[in-house]
C-alpha angles and dihedrals in degrees: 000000000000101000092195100054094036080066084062089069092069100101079221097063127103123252098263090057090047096045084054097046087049089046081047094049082051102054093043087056089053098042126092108229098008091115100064095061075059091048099048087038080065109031087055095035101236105162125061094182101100091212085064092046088052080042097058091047084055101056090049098048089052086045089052098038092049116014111030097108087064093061131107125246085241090048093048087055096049092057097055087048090058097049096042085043085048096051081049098054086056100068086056103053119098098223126039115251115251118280087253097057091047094049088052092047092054090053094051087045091048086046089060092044089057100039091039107026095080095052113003113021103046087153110045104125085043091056091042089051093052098062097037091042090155106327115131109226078050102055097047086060096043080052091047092053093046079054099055091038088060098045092047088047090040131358100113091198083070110089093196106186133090082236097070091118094062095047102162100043135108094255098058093038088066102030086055081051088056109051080034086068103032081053088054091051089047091055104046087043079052093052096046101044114023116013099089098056093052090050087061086040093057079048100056093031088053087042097053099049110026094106094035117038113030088180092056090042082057105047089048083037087061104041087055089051083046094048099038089074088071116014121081109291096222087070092073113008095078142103104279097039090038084046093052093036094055080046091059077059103081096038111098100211100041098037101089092051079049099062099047086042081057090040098059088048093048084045094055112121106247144147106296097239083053094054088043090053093036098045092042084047089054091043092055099048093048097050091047083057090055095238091131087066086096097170095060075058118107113162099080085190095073088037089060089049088046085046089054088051105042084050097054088042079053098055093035092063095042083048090059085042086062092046099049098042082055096057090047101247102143102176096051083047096054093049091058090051086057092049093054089040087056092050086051094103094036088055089046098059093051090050094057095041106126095231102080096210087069094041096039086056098060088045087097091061101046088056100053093041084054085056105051085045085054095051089051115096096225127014105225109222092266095058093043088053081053091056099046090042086061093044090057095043084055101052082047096046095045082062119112125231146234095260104051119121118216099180108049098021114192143175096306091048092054089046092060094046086054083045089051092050091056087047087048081056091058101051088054091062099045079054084065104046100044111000091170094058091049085060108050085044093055098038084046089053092037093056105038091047083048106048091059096032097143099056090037123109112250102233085062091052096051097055098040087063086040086061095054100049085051099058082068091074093029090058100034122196135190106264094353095289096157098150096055129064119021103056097200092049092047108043086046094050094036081054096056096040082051083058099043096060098032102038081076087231084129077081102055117129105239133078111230088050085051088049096042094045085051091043094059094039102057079036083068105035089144092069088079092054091061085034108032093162090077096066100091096059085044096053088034083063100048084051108052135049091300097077118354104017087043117137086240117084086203089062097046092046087053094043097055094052082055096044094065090046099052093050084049097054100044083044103163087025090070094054089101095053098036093106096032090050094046088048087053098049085037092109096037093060085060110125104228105227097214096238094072099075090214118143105225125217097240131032126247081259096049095046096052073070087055097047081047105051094047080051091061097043090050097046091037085053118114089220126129110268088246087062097041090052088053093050088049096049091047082057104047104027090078082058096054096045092052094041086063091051098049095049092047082055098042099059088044087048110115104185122067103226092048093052080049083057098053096041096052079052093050098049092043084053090053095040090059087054088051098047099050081066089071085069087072118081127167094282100051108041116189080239091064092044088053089235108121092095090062093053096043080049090059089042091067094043098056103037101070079069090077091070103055115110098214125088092349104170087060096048105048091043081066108040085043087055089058100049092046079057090050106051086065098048111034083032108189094002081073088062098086097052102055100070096067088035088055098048095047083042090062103044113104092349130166133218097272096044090054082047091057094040107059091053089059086047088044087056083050099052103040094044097044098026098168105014085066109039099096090059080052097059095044097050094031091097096036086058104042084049090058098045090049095045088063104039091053088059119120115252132189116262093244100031086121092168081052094049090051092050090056091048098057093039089062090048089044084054101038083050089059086048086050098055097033089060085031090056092060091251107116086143089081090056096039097038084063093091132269095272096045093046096058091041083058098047091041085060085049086047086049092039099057097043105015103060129057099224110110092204102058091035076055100054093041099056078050085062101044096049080049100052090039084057092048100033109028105080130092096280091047113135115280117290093004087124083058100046085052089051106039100039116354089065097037082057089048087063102030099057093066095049098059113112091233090053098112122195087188103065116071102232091053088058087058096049088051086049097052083042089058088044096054084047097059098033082063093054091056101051096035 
């Protein structure tokens, strides 16, 4: 082998080394007998370097993978003789390989099971059992094949075949069915032949070592818990195994492999009446061995394994409930219930345990248990003290601890908040069994924690408030009217809100309880439509230092996004506030030049809520349209103003940094203005609110950004933003404006700017059709020069970002095509001149055969079947019948047979569906 690039394989090696080991890899896997200077480098031990070892193996797995069918009889042999003379080198060395190189021993070994065991290798695992016999070293590589074998027959996550990238294609679809079914054959030839016998093997193996070598006990412990899923259960689920297995139990080391050993076995499909006997047998046995006694118990790691398998003895017995009362067996169905309802107060304790991982694990169980009580037609006391125990588990078990860190949350703290969700899903279902008992125990909690706030600890008032934002979900309601219908419902949860924004625990010191207090708030905004006179202290809230003005920024970020909501929902409520509240956000709607080196209370994204928000008070008011367009120019004039200074600073700025500054402020400053339009609806125009003045206003003070020539990519995302914005709101008074934005827009322009332009010149088109179609024509040809300038750039082979601009560029093209010819306006097409319009039609020909993107192929046959239906009549253009024949039907026809043309892919479908299409549309016309 090449010394030098095997020296590349080292991790440690530099780039040049690496680049030539990986060359190297490249050239082996091409080569044809490369691989057996790799099979006799293993089977003589040539190598010490762990990394060529990993390399040979290799070598051999891709030989076997791709090429084994080339191979010679002779050749096939020698590579079973390598691995079996390799196992038996391992008994010899004196130390043990590296857990890498076993593992991908073990692979290559499991690939040859699966390519050989059928035809030429009938005896593999007897082979394997007779040179490891009951040597360890042995033994830990005979388990990691069976390992490898299991995972390659039966492991789903696996996506075994050379065609993963294409996974919902055709191909992959047969070629899954086929090893599905050559699996299927693997298995059944296993079980008749050779099961049996390493089944005997696990017991002796477990037997041998389950006192001396706790690694070993595991592994086996393991492969039993892999194979039980699909060998015959009574090979393992019988005295002796269950009985060593129940011994393995009580042994520390070995007691967590036990359990999922125990869980697989509990998890096998079987008859219904089985699972009952052999899951109550199991249960027995574990209880007389005092393993039920959770709280003597102190490794919370084994408790998490036993949680795991109580829940699934749990589910597997309500799965058999389920089954039984299905076929109708009654008796049998009554005596599992019996038997859950018997594992109720083990699977209580596990779901109160204070470590979550235990509790998280029975949460399964609970669940299901919730829903058999819920498909009963009465609860018996017993089972209502059930419910209300696991009500009670949960409020306990949604509270935060000590340890939590609100400001920095990592991975713990995710962790909980996906806890909490599970838990979320359990307090749903107890709203469905018993939604009257969910009630009274939250309105119990909600008012005991209230009434002593101050001396309460925060994490249970948190979660008493959490409670009661929950029960909005947990109690669900059509539009959110939660204080009509139902008496008992609404005078229980009017009596809570009452609480809430009266209690003052809008004022305790501690974030989570802030955020929660504004959640539910804003959850019930309908309770201020039944009790108005709480608005005031409620807004008050949102206004002062307990939610906009907060010390945490995280707070203040959450509040202001509230905040809009909450003035959106109460609408006309709000008429008598609306000055009082614009006076008080006056100072947070202030744009923060970026000289002044103050830290502003919101960020550029809080405060687009705030602008919003003032947007909606002024438009929802019930003011005259003179007043609203003098409260609207009190908003957006400070903008303005600033917007000129800026700019004036921003093309006399030098550094670079500096010109970024001033361009982020400027766009934030258009984007307020922007943002304020989103107050305006169909019922309220920004013409009936007399404010169209204010906004045209705007419109002249931000266009002259688009010709600076400083940051400009910055600064006409934003300006384009705004008059997107504006074409729907100002509707034809924009008009006037687009022809010199367009025109600054295009000059110097790159391949993403162009991207972001023609959508604003699509909403044109499709909104004003006609009214605009002689500024089409005039800036048709402007803007196609400047699509295909950029488009006909170099760029560099492998550039694929450049590539992918130009991609979307082209869609973005062929999509103005689309609604220019959509729109009813092919003269503006067809008025360009008789070389320009076929240079036009001839781009759409090559886009919809020459390049391999569905979508656009798509859009252009879209075009072509539009522009047949205009222009293919009698009194079409000239030459328009020669252009279909000679080049629109050929495309037709073309298109499909292009290799990339790919049926399998969805997009493609579509394109073939536009081509048929063209093609009928040109019968009918022709």
């Amino acid at each position: 082998m090449d010394e030098q690039a095997l020296l590349g394989l080292n991790p440690n090696a530099d780039a040049d080394f690496r680049q030539r080991a990986l060359a190297y890899f490249e050239q082996l896997k091409i080569s044809q007998d490369a691989w057996q200077v790799c099979a006799e480098a293993l089977a003589q031990s040539m190598y010490s370097d762990d990394h060529i070892k990993f390399f040979c193996f290799q070598v051999l797995e891709h030989q076997i993978k791709f090429k084994y069918s080339e191979l010679t009889e002779v050749q096939q042999q020698l590579i079973r003789e390598t691995l079996v003379t390799w196992l038996q080198a391992q008994m010899l060395n004196p130390q043990p390989e590296k857990t890498f190189i076993r593992n991908k021993a073990a692979q290559v070994f499991a690939l040859l099971f699966v390519t050989e065991y059928l035809t030429k290798w009938p005896k593999f695992f007897f082979d394997i059992l007779s040179v490891v016999d009951l040597n360890p070293r042995g033994v830990d590589m005979y388990l990691r094949i069976l390992m490898a074998v299991d995972a390659e027959l039966v492991d789903r996550d696996v996506v075994h075949t050379s065609e993963a990238s294409c996974y919902f294609s055709l191909t992959f679809y047969f070629t899954f069915h086929k090893e599905a079914r050559r699996n299927t054959l693997l298995k059944d030839t296993m079980r008749e032949q050779c099961i049996p016998s390493l089944v005997e093997s696990w017991y002796q193996i477990l037997q041998n070592y389950q006192y001396n070598n706790s690694e070993l006990t595991c592994q086996c412990l393991e492969v039993v818990g892999a194979y039980v899923s699909w060998i015959d259960l009574s090979l393992i689920a019988n005295e002796r195994f269950i009985n060593m297995l129940l011994g393995h139990m009580s042994v520390e080391v070995l007691r967590e492999e036990a359990c999922d050993c125990l869980f697989e076995i509990v998890n096998k499909g079987m008859d219904p009446n089985d699972k009952t006997k052999l899951v109550e047998s199991l249960c027995q046995v574990l209880q007389s061995a005092g393993l039920f006694s959770i709280d003597q118990e102190e490794d919370v790691d084994f408790l998490a394994r036993f949680s795991k398998l109580v829940n699934g003895m749990g589910q597997a017995l309500i799965a058999s409930w389920t089954k039984l009362i299905k076929s109708g067996d009654m008796k049998s169905a009554q005596d599992t219930l019996q038997a859950i309802e018997a594992k109720v107060a083990l699977m209580l304790q596990l779901l109160i345990h204070e470590d979550d991982d235990i509790s998280s694990n029975i949460i399964g169980f609970c669940y299901d248990y919730l829903h058999i009580l819920k498909q009963l037609s009465a609860l018996s006391d017993q089972q209502k003290a059930n419910v209300e125990a696991i009500m009670l588990a949960v409020m306990k078990k949604l509270t935060y601890d000590e340890e939590y860190n609100f400001e920095n949350e990592g991975e713990d703290e995710a962790m909980f908040v996906e806890y909490r969700k599970q838990l979320k899903l359990l307090l749903d279902r107890l709203a469905q069994v018993s939604p009257e008992l969910l009630l009274a125990s939250v309105r119990r909690v909600f008012n005991t924690t209230l009434q002593n706030w101050q001396t309460t600890r925060f994490m249970e008032v948190e979660v008493a408030i959490r409670l009661l934002y929950m029960l909005a979900e947990a109690l669900p309601v059509s539009h959110g009217a939660h204080f009509s219908g139902d008496v008992t419902k609404a005078t229980a949860l009017q009596d809570m809100m009452r609480t809430l924004v009266t209690s003052g625990v809008s004022a305790y010191q501690h974030t989570s309880v802030t955020l929660e207090f504004f959640e539910t708030v804003v959850r019930y905004e309908k309770f201020f439509a039944v009790e108005p006179q709480h608005i005031p202290s409620v807004l008050m809230a949102f206004l002062d230092h307990r939610g906009l003005r907060h010390t945490s920024p995280k707070v203040r970020s959450r509040t202001a996004y509230l905040f809009s909501r909450f003035v959106k929902s109460l609408n006309k409520q709000m008429n008598p506030f609306i000055e009082d509240v614009l006076n008080r956000i006056q100072d947070l709607l202030e744009l923060s030049p970026p000289e002044n080196g103050y830290q502003a209370l919101l960020s550029s994204d809080d405060q687009l809520f705030i602008y919003e928000t003032a947007g909606v008070l002024i438009v929802n008011s019930e003011y005259s349209a003179e007043r609203k367009q003098v409260l609207m120019r009190n908003l957006l004039t400070p903008l303005m103003d600033k917007f000129k200074v800026l700019l004036e600073k921003l093309m006399m700025a030098q550094d670079e940094d500096r010109q970024m500054a001033l361009a982020d402020c400027l766009n934030h400053a258009v984007g307020f203005a922007s943002r304020t339009s989103k107050a305006f609806s169909n019922k309220q125009t920004v013409k009936q609110c007399g404010c169209s003045e204010v906004y045209l206003d705007c419109l002249q003070t931000f266009l002259p950004a688009l010709s600076c020539p400083l940051q400009k990519e910055v600064l006409r995302s934003g300006v384009r933003t705004f008059l997107h914005r504006m074409i729907i709101c100002l509707e034809e008074e924009v008009l006037p404006f687009i022809p010199s934005a367009s025109e600054h827009m295009l000059k110097d322009c790159e391949a993403k700017d162009l991207q972001e332009f023609i959508p604003l010149i699509n909403q044109i088109t499709a909104k004003f059709k006609t009214q605009v179609s002689p500024f089409l024509q005039q800036m048709f040809m402007p803007l196609l020069h400047a699509i295909f300038e950029v488009l006909l750039l170099p760029a560099e082979e492998n550039d694929q970002s450049a590539a992918l601009e130009k991609q979307m560029l082209r869609r973005s093209y062929f999509a103005f095509l689309q609604t220019v010819t959509g729109s009813g306006m092919s003269e503006v097409i067809a008025n360009q001149g008789a070389e320009n319009v076929e240079r036009v039609l001839f781009t759409v020909i090559q886009g919809a055969v020459d390049y391999p993107d569905p979508i656009a192929q798509k859009t252009c046959f879209i075009i072509l079947s539009k522009l047949v239906e205009l222009w293919g009549g009698k009194d079409g253009p000239v030459g328009f019948a020669d252009f279909v024949y000679k080049h629109i039907v050929p495309a037709c026809f073309l298109a499909p047979l292009k290799q990339t043309f790919d049926l399998a892919d969805a997009q493609t479908v579509l394109a073939l569906s536009e081509c048929a299409v063209t093609l009928k549309t040109i019968h009918l016309k022709r």
